[in-house]
C-alpha positions as CSV (number, residue, x, y, z in Angstrom):
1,X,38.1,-4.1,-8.1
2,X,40.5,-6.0,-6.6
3,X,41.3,-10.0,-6.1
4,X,40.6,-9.4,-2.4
5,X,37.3,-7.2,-2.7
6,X,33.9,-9.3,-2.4
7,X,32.3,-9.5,-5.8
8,X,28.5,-7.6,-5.6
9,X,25.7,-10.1,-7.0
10,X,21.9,-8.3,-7.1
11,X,19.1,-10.7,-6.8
12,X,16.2,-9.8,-8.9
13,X,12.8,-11.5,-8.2
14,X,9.5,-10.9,-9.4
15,X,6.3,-13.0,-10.2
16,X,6.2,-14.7,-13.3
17,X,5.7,-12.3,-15.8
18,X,6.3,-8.8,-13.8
19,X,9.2,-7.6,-15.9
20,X,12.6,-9.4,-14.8
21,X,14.3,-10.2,-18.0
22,X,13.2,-7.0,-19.5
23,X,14.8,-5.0,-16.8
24,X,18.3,-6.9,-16.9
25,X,17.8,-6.5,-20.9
26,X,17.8,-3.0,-20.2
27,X,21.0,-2.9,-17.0
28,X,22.8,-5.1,-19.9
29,X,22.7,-2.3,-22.4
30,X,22.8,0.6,-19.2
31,X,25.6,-0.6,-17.3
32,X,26.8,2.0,-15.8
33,X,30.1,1.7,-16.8
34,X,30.1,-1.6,-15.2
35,X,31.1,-5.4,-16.3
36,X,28.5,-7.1,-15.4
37,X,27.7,-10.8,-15.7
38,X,24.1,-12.7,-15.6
39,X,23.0,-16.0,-14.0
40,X,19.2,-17.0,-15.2
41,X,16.9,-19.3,-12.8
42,X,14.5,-20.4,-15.0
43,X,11.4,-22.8,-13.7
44,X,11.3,-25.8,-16.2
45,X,13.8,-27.9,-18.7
46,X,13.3,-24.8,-21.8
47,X,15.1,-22.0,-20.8
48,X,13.6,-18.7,-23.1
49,X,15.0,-15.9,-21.0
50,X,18.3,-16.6,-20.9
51,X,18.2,-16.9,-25.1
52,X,16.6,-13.4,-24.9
53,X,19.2,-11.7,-22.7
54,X,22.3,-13.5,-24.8
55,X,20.9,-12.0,-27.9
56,X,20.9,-8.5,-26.0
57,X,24.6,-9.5,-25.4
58,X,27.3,-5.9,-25.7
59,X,30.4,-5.6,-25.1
60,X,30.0,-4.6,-21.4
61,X,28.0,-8.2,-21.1
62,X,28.9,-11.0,-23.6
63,X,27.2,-13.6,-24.1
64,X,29.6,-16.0,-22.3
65,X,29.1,-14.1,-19.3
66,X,25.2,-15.4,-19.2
67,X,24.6,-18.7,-18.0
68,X,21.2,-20.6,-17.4
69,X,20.1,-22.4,-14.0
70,X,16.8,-24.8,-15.3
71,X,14.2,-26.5,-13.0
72,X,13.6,-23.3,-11.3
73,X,15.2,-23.9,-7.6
74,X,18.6,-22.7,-7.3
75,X,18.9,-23.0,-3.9
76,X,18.1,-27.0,-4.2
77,X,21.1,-27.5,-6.7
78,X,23.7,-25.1,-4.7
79,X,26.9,-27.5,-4.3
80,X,26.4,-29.0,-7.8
81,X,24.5,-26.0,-10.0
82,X,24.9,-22.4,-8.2
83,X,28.5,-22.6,-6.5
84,X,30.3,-23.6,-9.9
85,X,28.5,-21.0,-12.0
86,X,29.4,-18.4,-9.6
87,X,33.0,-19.4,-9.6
88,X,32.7,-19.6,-13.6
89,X,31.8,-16.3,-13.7
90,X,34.7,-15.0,-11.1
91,X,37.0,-16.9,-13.5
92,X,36.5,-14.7,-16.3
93,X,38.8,-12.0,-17.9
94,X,38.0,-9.8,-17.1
95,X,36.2,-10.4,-14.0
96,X,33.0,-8.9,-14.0
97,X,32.4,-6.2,-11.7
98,X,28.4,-6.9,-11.2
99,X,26.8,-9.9,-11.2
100,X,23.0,-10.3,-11.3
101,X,20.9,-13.3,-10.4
102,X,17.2,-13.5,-12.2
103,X,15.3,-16.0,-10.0
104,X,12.3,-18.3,-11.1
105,X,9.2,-16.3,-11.4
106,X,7.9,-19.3,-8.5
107,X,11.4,-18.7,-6.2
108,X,11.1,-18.1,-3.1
109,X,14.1,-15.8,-2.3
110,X,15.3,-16.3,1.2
111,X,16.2,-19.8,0.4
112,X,18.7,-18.3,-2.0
113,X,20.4,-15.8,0.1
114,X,21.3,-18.7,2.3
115,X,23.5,-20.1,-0.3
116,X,25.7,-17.1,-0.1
117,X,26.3,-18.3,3.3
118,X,28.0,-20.9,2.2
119,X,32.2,-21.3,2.6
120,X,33.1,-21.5,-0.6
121,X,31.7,-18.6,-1.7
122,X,30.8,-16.6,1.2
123,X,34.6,-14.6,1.4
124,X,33.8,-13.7,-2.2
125,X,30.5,-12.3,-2.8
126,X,28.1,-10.3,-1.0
127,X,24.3,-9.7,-2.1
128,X,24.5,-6.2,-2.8
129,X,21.0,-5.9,-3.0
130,X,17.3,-8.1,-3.4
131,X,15.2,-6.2,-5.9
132,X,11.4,-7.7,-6.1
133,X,9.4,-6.5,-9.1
134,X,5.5,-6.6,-8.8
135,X,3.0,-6.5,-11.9
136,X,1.2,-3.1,-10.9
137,X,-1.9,-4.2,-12.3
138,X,-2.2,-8.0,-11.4
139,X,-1.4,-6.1,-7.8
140,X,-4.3,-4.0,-7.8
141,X,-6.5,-6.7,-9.8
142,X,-5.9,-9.4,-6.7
143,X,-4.3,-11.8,-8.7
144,X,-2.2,-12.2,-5.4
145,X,-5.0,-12.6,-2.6
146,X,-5.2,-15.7,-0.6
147,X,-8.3,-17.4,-2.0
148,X,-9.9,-18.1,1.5
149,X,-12.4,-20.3,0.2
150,X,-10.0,-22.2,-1.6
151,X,-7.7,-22.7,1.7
152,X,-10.4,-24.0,3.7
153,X,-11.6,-26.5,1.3
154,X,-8.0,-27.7,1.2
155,X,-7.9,-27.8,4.9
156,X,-10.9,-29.7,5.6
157,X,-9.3,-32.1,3.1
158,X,-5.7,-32.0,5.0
159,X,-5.6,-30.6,8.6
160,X,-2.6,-30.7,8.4
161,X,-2.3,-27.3,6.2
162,X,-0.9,-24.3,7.6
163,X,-0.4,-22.3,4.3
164,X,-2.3,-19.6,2.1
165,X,-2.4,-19.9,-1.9
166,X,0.5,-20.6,-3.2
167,X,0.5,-17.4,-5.1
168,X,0.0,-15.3,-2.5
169,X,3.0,-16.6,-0.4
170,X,5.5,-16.5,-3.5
171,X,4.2,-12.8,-3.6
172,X,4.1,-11.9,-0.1
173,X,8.0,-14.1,0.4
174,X,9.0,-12.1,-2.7
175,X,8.1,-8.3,-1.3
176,X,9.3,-9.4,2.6
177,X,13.0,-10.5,1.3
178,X,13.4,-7.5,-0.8
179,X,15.6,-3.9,-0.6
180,X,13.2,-2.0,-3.4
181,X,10.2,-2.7,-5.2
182,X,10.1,-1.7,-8.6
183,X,5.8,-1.3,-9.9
184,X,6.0,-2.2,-13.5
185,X,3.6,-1.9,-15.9
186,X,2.2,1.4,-14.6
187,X,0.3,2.4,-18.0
188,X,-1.7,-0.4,-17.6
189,X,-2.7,0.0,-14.2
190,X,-3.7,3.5,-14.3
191,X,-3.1,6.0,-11.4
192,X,-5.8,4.5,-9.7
193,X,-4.8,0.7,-9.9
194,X,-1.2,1.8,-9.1
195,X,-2.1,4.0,-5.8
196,X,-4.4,0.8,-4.9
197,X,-1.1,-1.5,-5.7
198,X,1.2,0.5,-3.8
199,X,-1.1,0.0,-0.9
200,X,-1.4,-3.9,-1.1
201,X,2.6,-3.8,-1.3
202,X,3.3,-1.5,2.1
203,X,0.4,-4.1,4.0
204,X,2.4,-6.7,3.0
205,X,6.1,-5.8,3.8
206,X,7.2,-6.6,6.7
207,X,8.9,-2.6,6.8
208,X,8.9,0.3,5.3
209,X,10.7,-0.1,1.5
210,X,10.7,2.1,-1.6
211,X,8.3,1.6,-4.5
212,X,9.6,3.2,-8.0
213,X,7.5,2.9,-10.7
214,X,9.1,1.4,-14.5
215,X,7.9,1.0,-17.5
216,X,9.9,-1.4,-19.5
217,X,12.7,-1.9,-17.1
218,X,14.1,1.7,-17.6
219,X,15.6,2.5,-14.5
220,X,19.1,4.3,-13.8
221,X,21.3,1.5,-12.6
222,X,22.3,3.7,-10.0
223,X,18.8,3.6,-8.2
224,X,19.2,-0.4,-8.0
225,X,23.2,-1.3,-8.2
226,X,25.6,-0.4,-5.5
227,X,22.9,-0.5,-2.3
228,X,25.6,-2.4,-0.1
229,X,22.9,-4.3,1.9
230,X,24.7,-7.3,2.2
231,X,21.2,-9.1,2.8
232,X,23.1,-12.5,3.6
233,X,23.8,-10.9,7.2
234,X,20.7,-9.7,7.7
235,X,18.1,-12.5,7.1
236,X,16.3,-11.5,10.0
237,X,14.5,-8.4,8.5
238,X,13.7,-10.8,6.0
239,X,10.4,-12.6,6.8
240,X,9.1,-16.1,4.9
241,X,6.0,-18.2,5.5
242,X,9.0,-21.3,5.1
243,X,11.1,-19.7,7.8
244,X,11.0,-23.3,9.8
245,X,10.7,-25.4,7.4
246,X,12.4,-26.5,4.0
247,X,9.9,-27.2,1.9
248,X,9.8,-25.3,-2.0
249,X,6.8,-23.3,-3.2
250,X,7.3,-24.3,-6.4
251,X,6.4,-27.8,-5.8
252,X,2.7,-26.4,-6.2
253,X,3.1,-25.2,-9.8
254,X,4.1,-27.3,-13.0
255,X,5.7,-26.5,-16.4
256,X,4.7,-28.3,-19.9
257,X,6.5,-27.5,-23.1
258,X,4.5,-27.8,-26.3
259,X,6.1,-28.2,-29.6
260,X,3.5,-26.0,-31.8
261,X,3.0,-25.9,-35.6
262,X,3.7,-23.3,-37.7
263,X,0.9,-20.4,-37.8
264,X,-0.6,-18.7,-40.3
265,X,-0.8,-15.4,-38.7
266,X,0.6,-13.7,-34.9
267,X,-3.4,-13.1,-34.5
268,X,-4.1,-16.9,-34.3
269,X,-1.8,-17.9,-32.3
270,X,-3.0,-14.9,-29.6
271,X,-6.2,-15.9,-29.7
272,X,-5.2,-19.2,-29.0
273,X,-3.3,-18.3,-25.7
274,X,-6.1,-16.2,-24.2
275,X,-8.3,-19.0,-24.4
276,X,-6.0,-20.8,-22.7
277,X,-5.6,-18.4,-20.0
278,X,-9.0,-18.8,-19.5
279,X,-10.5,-22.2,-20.3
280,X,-7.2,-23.7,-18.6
281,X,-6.2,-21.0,-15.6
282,X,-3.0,-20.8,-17.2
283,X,-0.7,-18.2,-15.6
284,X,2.2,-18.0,-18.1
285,X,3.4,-18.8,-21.4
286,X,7.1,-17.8,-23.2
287,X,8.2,-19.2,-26.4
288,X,8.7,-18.7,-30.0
289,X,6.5,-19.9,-33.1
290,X,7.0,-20.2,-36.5
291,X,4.5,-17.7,-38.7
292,X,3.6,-18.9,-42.6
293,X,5.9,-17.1,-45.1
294,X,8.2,-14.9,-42.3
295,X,12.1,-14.8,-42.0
296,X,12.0,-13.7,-38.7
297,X,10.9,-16.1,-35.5
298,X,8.4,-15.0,-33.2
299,X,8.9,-14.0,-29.6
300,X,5.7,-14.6,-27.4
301,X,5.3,-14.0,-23.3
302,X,2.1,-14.1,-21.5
303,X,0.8,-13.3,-18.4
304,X,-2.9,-14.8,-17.9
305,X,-4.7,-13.5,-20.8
306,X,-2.2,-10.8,-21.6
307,X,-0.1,-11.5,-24.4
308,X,2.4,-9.8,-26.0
309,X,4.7,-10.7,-29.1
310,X,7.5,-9.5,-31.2
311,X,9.8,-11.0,-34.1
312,X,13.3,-11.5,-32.3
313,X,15.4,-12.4,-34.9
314,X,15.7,-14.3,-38.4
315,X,15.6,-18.0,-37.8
316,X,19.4,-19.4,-38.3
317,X,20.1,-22.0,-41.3
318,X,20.7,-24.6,-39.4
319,X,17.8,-24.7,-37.1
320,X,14.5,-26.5,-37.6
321,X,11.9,-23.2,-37.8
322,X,10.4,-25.3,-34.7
323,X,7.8,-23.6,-32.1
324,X,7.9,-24.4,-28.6
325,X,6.0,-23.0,-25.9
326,X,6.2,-23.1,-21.9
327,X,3.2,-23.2,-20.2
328,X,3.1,-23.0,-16.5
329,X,0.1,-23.3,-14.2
330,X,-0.6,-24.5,-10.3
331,X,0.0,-28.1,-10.5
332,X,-3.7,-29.0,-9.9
333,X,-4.6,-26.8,-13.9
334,X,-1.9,-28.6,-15.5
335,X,-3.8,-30.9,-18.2
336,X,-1.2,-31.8,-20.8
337,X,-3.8,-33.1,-23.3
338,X,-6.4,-30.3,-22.7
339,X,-3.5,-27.5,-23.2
340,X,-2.0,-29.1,-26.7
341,X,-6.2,-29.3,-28.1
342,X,-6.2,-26.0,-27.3
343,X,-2.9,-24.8,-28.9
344,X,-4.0,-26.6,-32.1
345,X,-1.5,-29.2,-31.5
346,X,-4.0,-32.6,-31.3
347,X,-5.8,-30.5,-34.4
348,X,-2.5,-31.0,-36.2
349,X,-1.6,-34.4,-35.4
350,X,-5.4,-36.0,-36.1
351,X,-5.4,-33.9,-39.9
């Protein structure tokens, strides 16, 4: 590549929980041959993915070229947050030859793609290519649907309203700004749940787009690198319910980390998160925990009720062996007090 080429940056968006960090885990250790460089959007003050990805880290994508965005909103922070990173990455030697941008589960995309618009970085990049990944079975499950009850009760409260759920219009911005969808999490899905998913997505986009199925992010980087849409010129083909207006999605949901003792068992601390999916209408939790007698921390990520855990790594001599959970929810189920009882964390403080 040379000085004068425009450097290609792929957005990759997705619904909290659908699969984005474990895709770019798996582009970081595909490449393709390819240098390629991360920037993580994370919603909230604890970043967890970018962690993950950095410990993925090769030789084709160090660890210094990974860099966090927190509070979820790049396109609020562009002059003092986005614009710097992006140049910090075009600094590096050697330059990367890919860069890809993970976006907030609650992002709404478009926004973004106006930043590249802007002069100081608009000679130099060029969005390649908007990826959108969609949970294949909270598709077909209509975790997504507009809750038309719930929007008229909020309407006869404020006439003002003009919007659906907020979860339905982070999903339905995601799929109308993107290039390809990528259906994860086929196997749990089934064939029928992913025909039914695939039908919800083509009534929602606003044309015709390709749908590939992946299971744990394995996809040739060829299928998803190197599109050349250059999707900063052509915003009109890219629908959103905020197209005259400013305001930010995720002002309707809310983050809460919880500092969490140490467990006796992986099993507890489960148990403990699906009933907090459902007692609380959680929608997603990422951390780590501590585990009674183990060397190694544990990784946790969960979507509703679905929770999934692995030991990451040994905990390093210096650090406190500390759990810490994010929990996000809409900001009318976030109840601090309720969330920690639940978690065991007011058990621990009142023994």
């Amino acid at each position: 590549m040379t000085d004068l080429a425009k450097l290609p940056v792929t957005v990759i968006t997705g619904f909290l929980g659908s699969g984005k960090t474990t895709l770019i885990t798996h582009l970081m250790q595909n490449p393709g041959g390819k240098r390629l460089a991360v920037v993580v959007n994370e919603f909230g003050d604890v970043g967890v993915d970018g962690e993950i990805l950095k410990g993925c880290a090769i030789p084709d994508c160090p660890a210094e070229n990974i860099m966090e965005l927190a509070n979820g909103c790049i396109c609020c922070t562009v002059a003092d947050d986005f614009i710097p990173t992006i140049e910090a990455l075009m600094a590096l030697d050697p330059r990367p030859e890919h860069i890809l941008i993970e976006t907030s589960g609650l992002a709404l995309p478009k926004p973004l793609l106006k930043a590249f618009d802007w002069p100081d970085i608009r000679s130099k990049i060029t969005v390649d290519g908007v990826i959108a990944l969609a949970d294949a079975e909270a598709v077909a499950s209509g975790r997504f649907a507009p809750d038309v009850a719930k929007v008229d009760a909020q309407r006869l409260a404020d006439d003002s309203l003009d919007h659906e759920t907020p979860l339905s219009e982070v999903f339905e911005d995601q799929i109308s700004c993107a290039d390809i969808i990528l259906l994860t999490k086929p196997d749990l899905a089934g064939p029928e749940g992913v025909a039914k998913a695939k039908e919800i997505i083509a009534a929602e986009a606003p044309r015709p787009l390709p749908v590939i199925e992946v299971a744990e992010g394995a996809v040739d980087p060829r299928v998803i690198l190197g599109l050349e849409a250059a999707a900063e010129d052509d915003m009109d083909a890219r629908p959103s319910h905020h197209d005259d207006h400013d305001d930010h999605e995720h002002d309707d949901f809310e983050s809460i980390v919880v500092d969490i003792p140490e467990v006796s068992a992986p099993a507890d601390l489960v148990a403990r998160i699906e009933d907090l999916a459902k007692s609380q209408n959680i929608l997603r939790v990422k951390g780590y925990a501590s585990v009674a007698g183990k060397p190694m921390r544990l990784l946790v990520q969960a979507v509703g009720a679905r929770v999934r855990h692995q030991y990451d790594r040994p905990w390093k001599a210096d650090e406190a062996r500390q759990g810490r959970l994010v929990v996000i929810a809409e900001h009318d189920d976030i109840h601090p007090e309720a969330i920690r009882a639940v978690l065991g964390v007011a058990t621990e403080a009142a023994e």
